[in-house]
C-alpha positions as YAML, in Angstrom:
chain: A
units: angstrom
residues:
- id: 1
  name: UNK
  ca: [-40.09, -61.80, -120.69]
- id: 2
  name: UNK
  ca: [-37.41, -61.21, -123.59]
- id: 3
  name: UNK
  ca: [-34.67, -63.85, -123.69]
- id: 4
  name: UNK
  ca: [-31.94, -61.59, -125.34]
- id: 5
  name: UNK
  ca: [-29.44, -64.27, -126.10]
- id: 6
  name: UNK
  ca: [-31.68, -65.26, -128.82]
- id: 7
  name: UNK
  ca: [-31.06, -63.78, -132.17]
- id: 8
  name: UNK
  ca: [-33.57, -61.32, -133.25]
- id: 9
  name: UNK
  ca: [-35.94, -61.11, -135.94]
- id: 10
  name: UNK
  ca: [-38.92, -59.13, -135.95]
- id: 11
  name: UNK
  ca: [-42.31, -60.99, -136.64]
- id: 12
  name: UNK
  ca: [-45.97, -60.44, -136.77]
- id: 13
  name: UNK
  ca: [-49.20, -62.11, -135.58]
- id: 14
  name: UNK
  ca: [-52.88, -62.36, -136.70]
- id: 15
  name: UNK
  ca: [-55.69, -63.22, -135.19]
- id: 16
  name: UNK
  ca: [-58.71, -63.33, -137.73]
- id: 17
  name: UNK
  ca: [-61.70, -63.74, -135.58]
- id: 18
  name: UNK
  ca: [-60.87, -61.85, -131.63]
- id: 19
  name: UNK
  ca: [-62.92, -63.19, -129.13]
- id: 20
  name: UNK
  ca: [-64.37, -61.30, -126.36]
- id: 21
  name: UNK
  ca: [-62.79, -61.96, -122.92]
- id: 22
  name: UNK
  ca: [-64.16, -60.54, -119.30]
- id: 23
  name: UNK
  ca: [-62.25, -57.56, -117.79]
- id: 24
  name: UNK
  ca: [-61.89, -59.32, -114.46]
- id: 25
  name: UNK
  ca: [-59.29, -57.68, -112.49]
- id: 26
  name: UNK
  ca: [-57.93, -59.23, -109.01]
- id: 27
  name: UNK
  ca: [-57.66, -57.87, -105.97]
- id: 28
  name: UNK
  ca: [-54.83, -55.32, -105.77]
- id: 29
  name: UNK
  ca: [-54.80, -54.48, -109.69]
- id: 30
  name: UNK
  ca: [-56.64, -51.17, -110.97]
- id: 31
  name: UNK
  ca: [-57.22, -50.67, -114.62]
- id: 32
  name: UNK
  ca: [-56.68, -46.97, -115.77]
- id: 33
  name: UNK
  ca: [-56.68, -45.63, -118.78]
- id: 34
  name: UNK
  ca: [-54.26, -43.11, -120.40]
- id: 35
  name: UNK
  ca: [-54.43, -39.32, -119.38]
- id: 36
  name: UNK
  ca: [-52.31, -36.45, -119.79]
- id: 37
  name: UNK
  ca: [-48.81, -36.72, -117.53]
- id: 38
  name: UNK
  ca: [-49.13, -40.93, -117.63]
- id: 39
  name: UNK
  ca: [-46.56, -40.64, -120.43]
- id: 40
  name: UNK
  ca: [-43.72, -41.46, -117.94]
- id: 41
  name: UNK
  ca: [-45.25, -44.40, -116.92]
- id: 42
  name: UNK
  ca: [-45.05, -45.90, -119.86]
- id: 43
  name: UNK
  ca: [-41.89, -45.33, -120.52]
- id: 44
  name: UNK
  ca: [-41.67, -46.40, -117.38]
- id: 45
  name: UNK
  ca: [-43.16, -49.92, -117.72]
- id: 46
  name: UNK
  ca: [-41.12, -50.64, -120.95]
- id: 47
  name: UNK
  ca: [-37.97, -49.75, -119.74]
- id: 48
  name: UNK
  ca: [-38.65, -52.30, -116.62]
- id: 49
  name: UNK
  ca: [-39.32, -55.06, -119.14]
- id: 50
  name: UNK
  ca: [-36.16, -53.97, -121.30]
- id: 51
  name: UNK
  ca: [-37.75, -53.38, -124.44]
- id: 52
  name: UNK
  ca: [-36.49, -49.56, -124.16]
- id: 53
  name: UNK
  ca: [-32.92, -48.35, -122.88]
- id: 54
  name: UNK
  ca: [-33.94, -44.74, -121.66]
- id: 55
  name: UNK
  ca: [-36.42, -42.89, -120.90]
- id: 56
  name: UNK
  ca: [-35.58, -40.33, -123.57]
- id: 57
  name: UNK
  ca: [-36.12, -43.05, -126.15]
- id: 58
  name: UNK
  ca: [-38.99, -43.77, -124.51]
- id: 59
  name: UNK
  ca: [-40.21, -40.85, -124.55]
- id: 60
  name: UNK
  ca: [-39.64, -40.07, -128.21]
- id: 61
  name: UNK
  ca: [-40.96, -43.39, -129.04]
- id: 62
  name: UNK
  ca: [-44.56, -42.32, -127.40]
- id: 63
  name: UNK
  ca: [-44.67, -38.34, -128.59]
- id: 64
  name: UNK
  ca: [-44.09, -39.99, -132.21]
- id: 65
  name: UNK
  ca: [-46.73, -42.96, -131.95]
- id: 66
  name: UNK
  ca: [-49.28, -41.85, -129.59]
- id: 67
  name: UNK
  ca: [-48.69, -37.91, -128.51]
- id: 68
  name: UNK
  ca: [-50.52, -36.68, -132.04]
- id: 69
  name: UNK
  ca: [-53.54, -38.57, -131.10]
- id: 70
  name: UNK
  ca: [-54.77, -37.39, -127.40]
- id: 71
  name: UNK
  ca: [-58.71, -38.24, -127.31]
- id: 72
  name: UNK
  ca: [-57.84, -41.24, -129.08]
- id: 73
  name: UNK
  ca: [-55.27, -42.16, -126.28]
- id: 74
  name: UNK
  ca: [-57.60, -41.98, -123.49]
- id: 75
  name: UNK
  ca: [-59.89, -44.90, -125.23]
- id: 76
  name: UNK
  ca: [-57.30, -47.14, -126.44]
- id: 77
  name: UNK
  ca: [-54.40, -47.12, -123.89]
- id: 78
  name: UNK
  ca: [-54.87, -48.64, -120.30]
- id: 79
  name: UNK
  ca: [-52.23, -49.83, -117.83]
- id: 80
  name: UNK
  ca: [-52.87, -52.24, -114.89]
- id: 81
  name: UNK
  ca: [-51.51, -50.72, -111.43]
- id: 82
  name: UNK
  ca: [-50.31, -52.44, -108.69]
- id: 83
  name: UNK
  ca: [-51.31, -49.94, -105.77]
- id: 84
  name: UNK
  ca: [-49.61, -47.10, -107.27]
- id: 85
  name: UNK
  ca: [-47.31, -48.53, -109.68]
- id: 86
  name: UNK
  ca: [-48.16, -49.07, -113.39]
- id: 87
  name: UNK
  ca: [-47.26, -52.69, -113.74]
- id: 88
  name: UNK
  ca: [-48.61, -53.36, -117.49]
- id: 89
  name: UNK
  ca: [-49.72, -51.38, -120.61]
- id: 90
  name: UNK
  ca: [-51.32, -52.43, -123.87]
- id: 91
  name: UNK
  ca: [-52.26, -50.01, -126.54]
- id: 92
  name: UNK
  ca: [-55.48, -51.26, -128.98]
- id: 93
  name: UNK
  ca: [-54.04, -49.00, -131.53]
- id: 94
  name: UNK
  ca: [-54.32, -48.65, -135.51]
- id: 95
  name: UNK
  ca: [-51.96, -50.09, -137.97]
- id: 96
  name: UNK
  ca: [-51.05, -50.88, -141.60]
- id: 97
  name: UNK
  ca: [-48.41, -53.35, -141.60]
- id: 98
  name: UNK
  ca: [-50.62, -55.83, -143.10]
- id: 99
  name: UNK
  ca: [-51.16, -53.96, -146.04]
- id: 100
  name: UNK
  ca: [-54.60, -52.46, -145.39]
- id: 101
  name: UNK
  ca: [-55.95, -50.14, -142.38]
- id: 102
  name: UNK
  ca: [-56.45, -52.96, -139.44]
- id: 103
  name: UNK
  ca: [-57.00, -52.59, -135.66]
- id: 104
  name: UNK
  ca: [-53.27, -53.65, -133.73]
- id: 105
  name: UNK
  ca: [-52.10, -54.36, -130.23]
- id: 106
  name: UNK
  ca: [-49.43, -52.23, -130.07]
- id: 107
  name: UNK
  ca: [-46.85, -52.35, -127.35]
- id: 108
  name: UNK
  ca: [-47.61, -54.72, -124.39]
- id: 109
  name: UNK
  ca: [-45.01, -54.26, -121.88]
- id: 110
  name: UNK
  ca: [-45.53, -55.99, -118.18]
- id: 111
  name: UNK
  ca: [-42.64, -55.36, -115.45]
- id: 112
  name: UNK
  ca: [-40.71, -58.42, -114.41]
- id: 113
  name: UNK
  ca: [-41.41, -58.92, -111.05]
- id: 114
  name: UNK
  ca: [-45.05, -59.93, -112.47]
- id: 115
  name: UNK
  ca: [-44.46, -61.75, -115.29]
- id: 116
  name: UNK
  ca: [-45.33, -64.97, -114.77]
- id: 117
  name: UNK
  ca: [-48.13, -64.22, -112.73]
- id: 118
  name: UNK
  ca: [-51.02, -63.69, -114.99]
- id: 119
  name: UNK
  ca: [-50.20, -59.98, -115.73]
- id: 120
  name: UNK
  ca: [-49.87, -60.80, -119.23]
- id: 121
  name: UNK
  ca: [-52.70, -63.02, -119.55]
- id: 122
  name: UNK
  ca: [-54.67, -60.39, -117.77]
- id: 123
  name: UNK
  ca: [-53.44, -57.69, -120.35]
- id: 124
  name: UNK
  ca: [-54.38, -59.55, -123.10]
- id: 125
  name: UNK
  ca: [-58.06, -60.22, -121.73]
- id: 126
  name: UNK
  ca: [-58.40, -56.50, -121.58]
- id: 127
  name: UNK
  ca: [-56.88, -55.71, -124.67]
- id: 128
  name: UNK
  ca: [-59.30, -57.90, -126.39]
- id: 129
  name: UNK
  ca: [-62.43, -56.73, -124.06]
- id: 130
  name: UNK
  ca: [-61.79, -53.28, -125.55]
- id: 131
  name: UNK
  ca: [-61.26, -54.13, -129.11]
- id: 132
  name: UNK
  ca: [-65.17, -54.89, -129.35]
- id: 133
  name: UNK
  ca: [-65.86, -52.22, -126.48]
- id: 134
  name: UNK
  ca: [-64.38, -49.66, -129.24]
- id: 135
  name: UNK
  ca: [-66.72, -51.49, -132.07]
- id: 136
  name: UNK
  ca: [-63.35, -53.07, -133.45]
- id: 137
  name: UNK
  ca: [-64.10, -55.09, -136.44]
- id: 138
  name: UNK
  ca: [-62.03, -57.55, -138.95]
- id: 139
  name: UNK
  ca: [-58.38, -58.77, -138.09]
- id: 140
  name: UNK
  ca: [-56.22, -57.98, -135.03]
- id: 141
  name: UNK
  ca: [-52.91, -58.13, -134.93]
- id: 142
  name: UNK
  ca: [-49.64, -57.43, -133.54]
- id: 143
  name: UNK
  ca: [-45.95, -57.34, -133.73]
- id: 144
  name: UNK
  ca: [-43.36, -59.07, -131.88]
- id: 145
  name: UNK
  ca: [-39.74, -60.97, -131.81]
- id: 146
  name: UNK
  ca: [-37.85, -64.22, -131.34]
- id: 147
  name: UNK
  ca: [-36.57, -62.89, -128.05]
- id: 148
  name: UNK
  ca: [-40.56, -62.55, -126.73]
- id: 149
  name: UNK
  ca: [-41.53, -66.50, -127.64]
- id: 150
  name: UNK
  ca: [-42.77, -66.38, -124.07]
- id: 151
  name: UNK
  ca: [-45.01, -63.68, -125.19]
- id: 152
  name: UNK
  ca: [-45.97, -65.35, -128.39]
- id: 153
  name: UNK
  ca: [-46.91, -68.64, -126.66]
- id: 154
  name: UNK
  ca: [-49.57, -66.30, -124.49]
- id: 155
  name: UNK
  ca: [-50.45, -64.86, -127.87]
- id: 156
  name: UNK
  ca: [-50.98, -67.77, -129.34]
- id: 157
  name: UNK
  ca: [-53.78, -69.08, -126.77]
- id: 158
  name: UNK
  ca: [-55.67, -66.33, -127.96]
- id: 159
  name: UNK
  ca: [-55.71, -67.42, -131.56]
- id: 160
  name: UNK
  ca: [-52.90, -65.24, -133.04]
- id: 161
  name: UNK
  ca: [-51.08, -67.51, -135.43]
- id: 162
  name: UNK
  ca: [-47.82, -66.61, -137.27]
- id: 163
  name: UNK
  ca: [-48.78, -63.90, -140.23]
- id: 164
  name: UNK
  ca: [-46.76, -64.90, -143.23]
- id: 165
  name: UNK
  ca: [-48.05, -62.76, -145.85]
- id: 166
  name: UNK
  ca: [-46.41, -59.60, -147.45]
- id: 167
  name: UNK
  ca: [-44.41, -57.88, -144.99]
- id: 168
  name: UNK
  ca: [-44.05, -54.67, -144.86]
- id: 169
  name: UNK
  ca: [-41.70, -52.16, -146.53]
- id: 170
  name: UNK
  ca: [-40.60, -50.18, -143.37]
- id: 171
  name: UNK
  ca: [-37.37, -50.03, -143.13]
- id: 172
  name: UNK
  ca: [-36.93, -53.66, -141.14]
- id: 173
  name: UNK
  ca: [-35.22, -57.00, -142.05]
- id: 174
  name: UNK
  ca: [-37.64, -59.22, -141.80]
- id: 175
  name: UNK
  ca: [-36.99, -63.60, -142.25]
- id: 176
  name: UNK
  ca: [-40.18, -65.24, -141.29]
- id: 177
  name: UNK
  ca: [-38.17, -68.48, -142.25]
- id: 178
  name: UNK
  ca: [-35.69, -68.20, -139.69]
- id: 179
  name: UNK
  ca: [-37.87, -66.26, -136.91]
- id: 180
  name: UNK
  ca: [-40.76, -68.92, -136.90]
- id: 181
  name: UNK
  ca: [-37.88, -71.40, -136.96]
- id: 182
  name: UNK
  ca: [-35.92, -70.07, -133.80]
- id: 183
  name: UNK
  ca: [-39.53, -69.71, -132.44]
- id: 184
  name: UNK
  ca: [-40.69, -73.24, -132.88]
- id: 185
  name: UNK
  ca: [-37.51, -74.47, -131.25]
- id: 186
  name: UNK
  ca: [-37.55, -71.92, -128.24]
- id: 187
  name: UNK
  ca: [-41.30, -72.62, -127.43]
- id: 188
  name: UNK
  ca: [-40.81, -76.59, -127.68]
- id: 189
  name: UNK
  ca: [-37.91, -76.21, -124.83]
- id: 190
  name: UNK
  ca: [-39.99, -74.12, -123.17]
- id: 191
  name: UNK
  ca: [-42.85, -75.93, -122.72]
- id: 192
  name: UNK
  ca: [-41.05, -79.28, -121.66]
...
């Protein structure tokens, strides 16, 4: 859920020792995992949640991120489907913001209409199931923003904690001081 009347600031999170979590789905969600043509649904998915405007963008988004890497794809990308509707996606992807090659949940998107519902939790118990299905070792981590402290607080019950170290030199402004800040004081409201 992305509260976009809060400021944003782009932030990342760490968790140094991933636990394991079951792959229990409920009745009525499928898991399915990424194959040629599912690149719509995606795009799909994050445009629901509005972390994406169009599906060009989305589009252009996946063919530079994902598109170069095909058999890796159809390990480490799964959506949840509601009948036949992709409701959720998580990539367990690779990354180097940290500094150093590190395994990186990259772009967890869950449509509205079932957010709030244990979609996300869900999506994170998968996301960690395959990180030591693939052999994943050493930190996990992932980006995120002030506007997704809903997400965070979820990410935080699975022992990601703020990552404060060197950030990296990617073109982004990044102000852990005043992200963490606006953070702190969103998820205190929040969980009144």
């Amino acid at each position: 859920m992305l509260d976009l009347s809060v400021p944003f600031y782009p932030v990342i999170m760490i968790c140094r020792e991933p636990k394991e979590y079951a792959c229990n789905l409920p009745e009525g969600i499928t898991l399915r995992f990424w194959e040629p043509g599912m690149e719509e649904a995606w795009g799909r998915v994050h445009m629901a949640a509005g972390q994406l405007g169009t599906m060009e963008k989305a589009l252009r988004i996946f063919h530079q991120e994902f598109a170069p890497y095909p058999d890796e794809l159809k390990k480490r990308m799964f959506f949840l489907y509601e009948g036949d509707r992709p409701v959720a996606t998580m990539t367990v992807w690779f990354g180097n913001d940290l500094g150093y090659p590190a395994t990186r949940l990259h772009w967890l998107s869950c449509v509205p209409d079932c957010q709030g519902k244990g979609v996300g939790k869900l999506t994170m118990d998968i996301s960690l199931w395959l990180y030591h299905q693939l052999g994943c070792t050493g930190p996990l981590y992932l980006t995120s923003q002030t506007s997704s402290y809903v997400g965070i607080n979820i990410y935080k019950k699975y022992g990601f904690e703020p990552y404060l170290g060197p950030m990296p030199d990617n073109g982004v402004q990044w102000d852990n001081e005043k992200a963490w800040a606006i953070i702190n004081e969103k998820l205190a409201a929040y969980r009144k």
